[in-house]
N, C-alpha and C positions, 0 to 999 in steps of 0.2 A: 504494500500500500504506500503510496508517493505522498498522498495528500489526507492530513488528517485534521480537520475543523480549519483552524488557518494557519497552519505545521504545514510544510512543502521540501521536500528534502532535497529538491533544487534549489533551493532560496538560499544564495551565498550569503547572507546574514547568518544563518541557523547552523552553519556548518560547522563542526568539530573539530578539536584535534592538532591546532595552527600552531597551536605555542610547541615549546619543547620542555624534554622532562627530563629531568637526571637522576641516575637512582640515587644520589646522596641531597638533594634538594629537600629541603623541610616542607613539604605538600602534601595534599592529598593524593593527588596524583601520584609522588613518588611513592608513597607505602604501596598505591595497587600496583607498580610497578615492579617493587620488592619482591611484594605478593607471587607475583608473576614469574618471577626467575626464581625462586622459590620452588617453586611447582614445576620449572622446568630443568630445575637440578641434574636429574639423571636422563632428562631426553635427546635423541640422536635427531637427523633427516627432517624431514618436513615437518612444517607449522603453520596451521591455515591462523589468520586474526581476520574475525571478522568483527562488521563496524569497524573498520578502521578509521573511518572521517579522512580530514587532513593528515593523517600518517603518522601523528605524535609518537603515540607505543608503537608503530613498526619503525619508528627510525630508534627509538629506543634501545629495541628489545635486539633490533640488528647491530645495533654498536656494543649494546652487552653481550650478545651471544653470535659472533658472528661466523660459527660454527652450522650454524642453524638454515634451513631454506626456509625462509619466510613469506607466504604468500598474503598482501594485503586484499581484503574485500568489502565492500559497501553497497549498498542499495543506490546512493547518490553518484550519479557523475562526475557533477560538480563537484564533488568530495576531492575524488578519484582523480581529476584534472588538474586539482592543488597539489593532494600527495605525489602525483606524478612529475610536477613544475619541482616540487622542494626536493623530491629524491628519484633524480630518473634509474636508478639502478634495480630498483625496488620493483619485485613483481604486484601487480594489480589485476583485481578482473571487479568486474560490473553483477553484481547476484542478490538473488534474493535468499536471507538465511534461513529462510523454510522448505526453500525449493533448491539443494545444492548440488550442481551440474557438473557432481566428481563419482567417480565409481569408489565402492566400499572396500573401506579398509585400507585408503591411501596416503592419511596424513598419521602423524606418532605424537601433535598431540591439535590441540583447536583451543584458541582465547578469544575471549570477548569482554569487555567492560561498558557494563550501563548500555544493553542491547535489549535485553529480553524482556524489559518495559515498554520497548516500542513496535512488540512482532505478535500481529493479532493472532496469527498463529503460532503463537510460542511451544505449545505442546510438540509442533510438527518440527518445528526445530531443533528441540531435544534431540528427538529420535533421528532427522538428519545429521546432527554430530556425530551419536552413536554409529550410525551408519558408515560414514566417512573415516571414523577413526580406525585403527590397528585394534584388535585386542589386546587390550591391556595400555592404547594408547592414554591421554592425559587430556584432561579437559580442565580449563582453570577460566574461572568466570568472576567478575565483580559484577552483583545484582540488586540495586534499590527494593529498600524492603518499606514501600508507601501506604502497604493494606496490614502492616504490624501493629496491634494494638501497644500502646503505650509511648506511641511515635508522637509529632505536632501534625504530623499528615494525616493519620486516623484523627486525631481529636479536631482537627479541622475538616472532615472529611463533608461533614453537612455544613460547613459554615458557608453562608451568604458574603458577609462583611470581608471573609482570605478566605477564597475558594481555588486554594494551593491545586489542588488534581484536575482543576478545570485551566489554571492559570500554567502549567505545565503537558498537559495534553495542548491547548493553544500552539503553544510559542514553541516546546519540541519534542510534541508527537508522544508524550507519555500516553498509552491505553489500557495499560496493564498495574497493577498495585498488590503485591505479592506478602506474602507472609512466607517467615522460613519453613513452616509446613510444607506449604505448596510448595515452594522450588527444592525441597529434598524430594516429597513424591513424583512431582513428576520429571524428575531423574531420573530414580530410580525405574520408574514405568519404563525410560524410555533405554533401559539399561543400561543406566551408571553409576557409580554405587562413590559415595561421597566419600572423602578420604582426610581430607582437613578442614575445617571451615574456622573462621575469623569474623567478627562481628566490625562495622566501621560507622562511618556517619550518623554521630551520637547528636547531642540535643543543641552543643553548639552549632556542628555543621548545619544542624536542619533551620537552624533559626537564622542563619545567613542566608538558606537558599529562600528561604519565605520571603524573608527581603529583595532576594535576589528576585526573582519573581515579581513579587509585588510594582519595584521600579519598571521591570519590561513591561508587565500589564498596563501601567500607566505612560511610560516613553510612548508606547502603541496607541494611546486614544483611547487606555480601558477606564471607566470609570471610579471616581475618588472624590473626596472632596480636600484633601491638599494638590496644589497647582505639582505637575511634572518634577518642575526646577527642583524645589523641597523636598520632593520623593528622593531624587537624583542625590540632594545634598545628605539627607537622611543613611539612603544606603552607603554611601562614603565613608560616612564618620558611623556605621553597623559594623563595615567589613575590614577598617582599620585593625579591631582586636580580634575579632572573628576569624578571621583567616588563617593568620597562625595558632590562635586556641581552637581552631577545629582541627589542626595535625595536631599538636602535643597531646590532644583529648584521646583519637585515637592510637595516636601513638602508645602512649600509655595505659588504654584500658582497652582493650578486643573482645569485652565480654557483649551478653545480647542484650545487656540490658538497656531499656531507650535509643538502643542502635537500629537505624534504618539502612544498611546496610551491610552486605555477606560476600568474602569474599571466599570463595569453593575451590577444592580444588577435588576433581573425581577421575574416575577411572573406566573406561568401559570393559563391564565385565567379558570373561572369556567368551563364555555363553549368553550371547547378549540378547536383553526381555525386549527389546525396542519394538513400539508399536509403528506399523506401520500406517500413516495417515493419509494417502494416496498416490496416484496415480503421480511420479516425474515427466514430466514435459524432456 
């Protein structure tokens, strides 16, 4: 799906991924990238990322691991056009991650970060992982957990006044709102069997990205009763301590408590349960 409410994954606004990440940078982003080599400790040969955006984690994860075939992929062209300008060396292809145009059992391991809140098909996804991976290859995912009880995004879930899940379906395509339940089951369904998980985006992150949000719903025309400018100036002087107290927060504490975020790291079993959801084009 390209287009969701007024989310366009053409839209060089929306696009992801532009800056760069170092694994020693004090960020959010660097711990998922940690994360991430982490998980890929003991992997050889291929490595499909999908969502790649602009290419941030593949230009990453190729300068840390450059042992590694790394294949970049996105639903956006435009994504795909940037990552290709900043890194022409870097393999890309154009896909959808529910419908994936590789024969099984070709890559040894599949990442993704902050994907599987935007694929209405997310179930059919899973089980394309599984599919594509080796037995026993490695699947390491970071996944907003926005339908978690004890979140700001469930307890805003019904708010009129910050309607956070409406204001981020908007602006980039979130459809989906997940509890750690559901993304261990259907894992497991799709046969992968979890292996580590890590909890992240505690209460200060989530209270940056409200704001965060909040200012784009208003730069946009969305309605408020403070003028834009104030919003603007607001979230400034929010995200001055925010930013670096949302790393040391999780930095320092990985438990699930009031964390809206999991970073997994699984396995596809030998015998793998993966449901199959239809028919490949």
């Amino acid at each position: 799906m390209r287009r969701i409410g007024r989310y366009d994954v053409e839209d060089p606004s929306k696009i992801q991924g532009r800056d760069e990440v170092q694994v020693h940078d004090r960020s959010l982003a660097s711990l998922r990238l940690r994360h991430a080599l982490a998980a890929l400790a003991g992997v050889q040969g291929r490595v499909l990322l999908l969502g790649c955006g602009a290419g941030r984690y593949l230009r990453a994860l190729s300068r840390e691991r450059r042992d590694l075939n790394i294949l970049g992929a996105d639903l956006s062209r435009v994504a795909l056009r940037e990552a290709r300008r900043r890194s022409p060396a870097h393999d890309l292809i154009c896909l959808d991650a529910s419908l994936l145009p590789f024969a099984d059992g070709v890559f040894d391991a599949v990442l993704f970060f902050d994907l599987l809140e935007h694929v209405p098909e997310h179930r059919r996804m899973l089980s394309e992982i599984a599919r594509v991976l080796r037995p026993g290859g490695v699947l390491h995912a970071f996944v907003p957990l926005e339908g978690k009880p004890g979140t700001v995004y469930h307890l805003l879930r019904r708010s009129r006044r910050i309607p956070i899940n409406r204001w981020k379906r908007d602006h980039v395509g979130h459809v989906n709102h997940f509890t750690p339940e559901e993304v261990f089951r259907e894992l497991w369904e799709a046969g992968l069997n979890v292996e580590d998980r890590a909890y992240g985006f505690h209460l200060v992150s989530q209270i940056h990205d409200v704001v965060d949000y909040w200012q784009r719903e208003r730069s946009s025309g969305g309605e408020g009763l403070l003028p834009p400018a104030m919003v603007k100036a607001i979230a400034r002087a929010v995200f001055i301590p925010t930013w670096r107290l949302s790393y040391l927060e999780d930095r320092l504490y990985r438990g699930r408590h009031l964390a809206a975020g999991l970073h997994l790291t699984a396995r596809r079993c030998i015998s793998s349960r993966h449901v199959d959801f239809g028919q490949r084009n």
